[in-house]
C-alpha positions in Angstrom: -14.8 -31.9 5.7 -16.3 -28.5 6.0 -19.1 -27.7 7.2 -21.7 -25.3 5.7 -21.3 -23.0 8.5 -17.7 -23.2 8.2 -17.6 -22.6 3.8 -20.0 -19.3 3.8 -18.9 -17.7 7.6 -15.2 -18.1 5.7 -15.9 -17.1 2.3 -17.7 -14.3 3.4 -15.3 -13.3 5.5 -12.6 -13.9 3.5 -14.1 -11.6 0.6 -14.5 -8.8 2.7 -11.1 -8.9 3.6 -9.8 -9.1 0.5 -12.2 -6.3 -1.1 -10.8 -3.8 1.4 -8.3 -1.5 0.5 -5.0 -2.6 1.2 -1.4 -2.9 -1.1 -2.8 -5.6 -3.5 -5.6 -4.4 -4.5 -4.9 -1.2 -5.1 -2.1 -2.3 -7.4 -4.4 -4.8 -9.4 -6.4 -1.7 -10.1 -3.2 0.7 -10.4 -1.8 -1.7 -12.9 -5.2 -2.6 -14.6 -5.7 1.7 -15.0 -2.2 2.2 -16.6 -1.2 -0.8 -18.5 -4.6 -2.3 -19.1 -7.0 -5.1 -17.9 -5.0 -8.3 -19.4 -2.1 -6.9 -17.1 -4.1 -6.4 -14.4 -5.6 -9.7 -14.2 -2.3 -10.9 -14.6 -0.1 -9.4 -11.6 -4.0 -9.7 -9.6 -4.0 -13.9 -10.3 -0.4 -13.8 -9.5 -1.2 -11.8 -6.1 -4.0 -14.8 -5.6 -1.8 -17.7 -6.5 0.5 -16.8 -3.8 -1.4 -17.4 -1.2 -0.9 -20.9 -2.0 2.5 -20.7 0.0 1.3 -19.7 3.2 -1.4 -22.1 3.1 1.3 -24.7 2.9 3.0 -22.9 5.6 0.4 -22.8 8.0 -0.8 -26.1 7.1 2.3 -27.6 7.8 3.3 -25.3 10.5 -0.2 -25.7 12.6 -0.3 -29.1 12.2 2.9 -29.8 13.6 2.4 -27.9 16.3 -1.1 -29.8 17.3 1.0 -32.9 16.8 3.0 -31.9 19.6 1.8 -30.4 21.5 -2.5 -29.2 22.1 -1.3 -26.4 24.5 1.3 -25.0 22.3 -2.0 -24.6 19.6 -3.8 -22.7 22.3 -1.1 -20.5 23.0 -1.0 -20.1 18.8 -4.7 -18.9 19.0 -4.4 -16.3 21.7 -1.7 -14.9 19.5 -3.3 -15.1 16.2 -6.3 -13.9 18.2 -4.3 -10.9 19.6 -2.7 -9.9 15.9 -6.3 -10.1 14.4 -7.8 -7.4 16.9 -4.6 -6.0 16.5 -5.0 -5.7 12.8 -8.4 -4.5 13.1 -7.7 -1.7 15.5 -5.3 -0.1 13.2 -7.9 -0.7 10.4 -10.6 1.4 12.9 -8.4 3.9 13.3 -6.7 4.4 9.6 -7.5 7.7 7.9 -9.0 6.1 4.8 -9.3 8.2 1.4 -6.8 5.4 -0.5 -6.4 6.5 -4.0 -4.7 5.3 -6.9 -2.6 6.3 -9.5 -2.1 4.5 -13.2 1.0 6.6 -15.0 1.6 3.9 -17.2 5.6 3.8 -16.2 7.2 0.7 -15.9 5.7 -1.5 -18.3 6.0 -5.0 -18.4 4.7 -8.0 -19.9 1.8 -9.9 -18.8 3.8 -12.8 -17.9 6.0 -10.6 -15.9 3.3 -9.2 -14.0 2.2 -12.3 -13.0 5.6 -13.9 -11.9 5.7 -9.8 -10.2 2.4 -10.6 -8.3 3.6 -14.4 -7.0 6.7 -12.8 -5.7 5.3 -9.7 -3.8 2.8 -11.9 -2.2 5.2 -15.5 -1.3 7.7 -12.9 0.3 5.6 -10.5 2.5 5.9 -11.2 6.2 2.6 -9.5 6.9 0.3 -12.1 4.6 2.0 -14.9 6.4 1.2 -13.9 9.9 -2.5 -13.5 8.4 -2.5 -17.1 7.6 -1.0 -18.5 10.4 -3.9 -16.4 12.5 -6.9 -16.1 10.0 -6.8 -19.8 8.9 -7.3 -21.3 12.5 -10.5 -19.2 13.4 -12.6 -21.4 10.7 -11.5 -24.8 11.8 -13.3 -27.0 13.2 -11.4 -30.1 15.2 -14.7 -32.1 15.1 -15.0 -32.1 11.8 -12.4 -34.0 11.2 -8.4 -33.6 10.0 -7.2 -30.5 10.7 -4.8 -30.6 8.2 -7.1 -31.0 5.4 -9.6 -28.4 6.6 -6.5 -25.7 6.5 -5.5 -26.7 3.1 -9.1 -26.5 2.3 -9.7 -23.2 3.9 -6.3 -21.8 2.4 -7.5 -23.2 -1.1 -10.6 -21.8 -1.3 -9.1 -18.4 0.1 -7.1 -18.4 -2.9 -9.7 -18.7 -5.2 -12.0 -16.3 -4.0 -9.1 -14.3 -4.0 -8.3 -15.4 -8.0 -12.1 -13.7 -8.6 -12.0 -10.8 -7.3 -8.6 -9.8 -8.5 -9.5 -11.3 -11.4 -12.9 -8.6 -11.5 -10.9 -5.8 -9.8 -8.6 -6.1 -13.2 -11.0 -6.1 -15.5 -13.1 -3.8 -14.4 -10.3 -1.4 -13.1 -10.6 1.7 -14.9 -14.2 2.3 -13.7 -13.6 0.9 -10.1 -10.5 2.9 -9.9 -12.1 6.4 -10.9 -14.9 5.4 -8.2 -12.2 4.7 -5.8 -10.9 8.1 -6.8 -13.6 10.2 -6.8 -15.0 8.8 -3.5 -12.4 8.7 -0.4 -15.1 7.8 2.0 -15.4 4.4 0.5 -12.0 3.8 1.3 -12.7 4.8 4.9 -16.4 2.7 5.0 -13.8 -0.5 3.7 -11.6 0.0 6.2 -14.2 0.4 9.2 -15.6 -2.5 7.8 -12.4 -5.0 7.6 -11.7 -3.1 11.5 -14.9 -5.0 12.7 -14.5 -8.0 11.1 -10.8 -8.5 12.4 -11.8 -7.9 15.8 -14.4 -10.1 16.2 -12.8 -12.7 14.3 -9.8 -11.7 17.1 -11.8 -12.4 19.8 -13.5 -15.6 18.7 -10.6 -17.1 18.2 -9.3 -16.4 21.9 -13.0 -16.9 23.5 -13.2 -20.9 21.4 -9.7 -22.3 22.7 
């Protein structure tokens, strides 16, 4: 079980991660601009769903590993805790100023979009490394299987993750002139996502 430490340290971190600017996102809100806020919703739940296999993944993946062998999960930490400062060191130093564009080309379905949005998400490289090293922070060995707190935590990733691209489509046309008109948010997101990986980076090595 989770604790209530554990749920609000995640979900808060997890929603700041997922707010800043980054290829999904933006694409919920290009898409939502262009095509409307039905389609929008639908590649941006597609996005979320995906996330469902790398939680398997990493469920499956970090419990074997603690199975065999407790060391071999240590040496998994300092690397997830290495790619998370990592992460947020490219976030600190990124330029900022993201911007999007809605031309309305390419139309597709709503159904399409969302089978579009699974896809992009199940077969990026770059989410699945995120898993395998953002999961593991917010577990807790204590508190009992570790296997259901990462199926847990990767769950309730995904929903949080269902909301927000669920809001960023809906309300994309005036989020995505705001995002426009104002670079410096872009740059205050990224900052802020920068921290946030780092310290999360270097928890994870400091608690092995």
């Amino acid at each position: 079980m989770l604790s209530v430490e554990q749920l609000f340290g995640f979900l808060l971190a997890a929603s700041l991660i997922t707010l800043a600017p980054g290829p999904d996102n933006l694409m919920v809100l290009s898409i939502g601009m262009s095509q409307g806020r039905r389609e929008g919703i639908a590649f941006g739940l597609g996005c979320a769903l995906g996330c469902l296999s790398h939680t398997l993944l990493a469920v499956v993946g970090v419990s074997a590993l603690i199975a065999s062998s407790v060391e071999a999960f240590s040496v998994l930490k300092i690397c997830g805790g290495l790619y998370l400062v990592w992460l947020g060191i490219n976030a600190l130093r990124s330029a900022g100023g993201a911007s999007i564009k809605g031309d309305g080309s390419d139309r597709k379905t709503s159904g399409a979009l969302f089978l579009k949005g699974i896809l992009a998400n199940v077969i990026n490289p770059k989410v699945i490394l995120f898993f395998l090293s953002f999961l593991p922070q917010f577990v807790v060995p204590a508190n009992g299987s570790v296997t259901v707190q990462m199926a847990t935590l990767g769950i309730l990733f995904t929903l949080q993750a269902a909301v927000i691209f669920g809001l960023l489509g809906y309300f994309s046309g005036a989020v995505g002139q705001w995002v426009n008109a104002s670079p410096r948010v872009g740059v205050a997101m990224d900052r802020l996502s920068g921290i946030i990986f780092v310290g999360l980076g270097l928890r994870l090595m400091a608690s092995r």
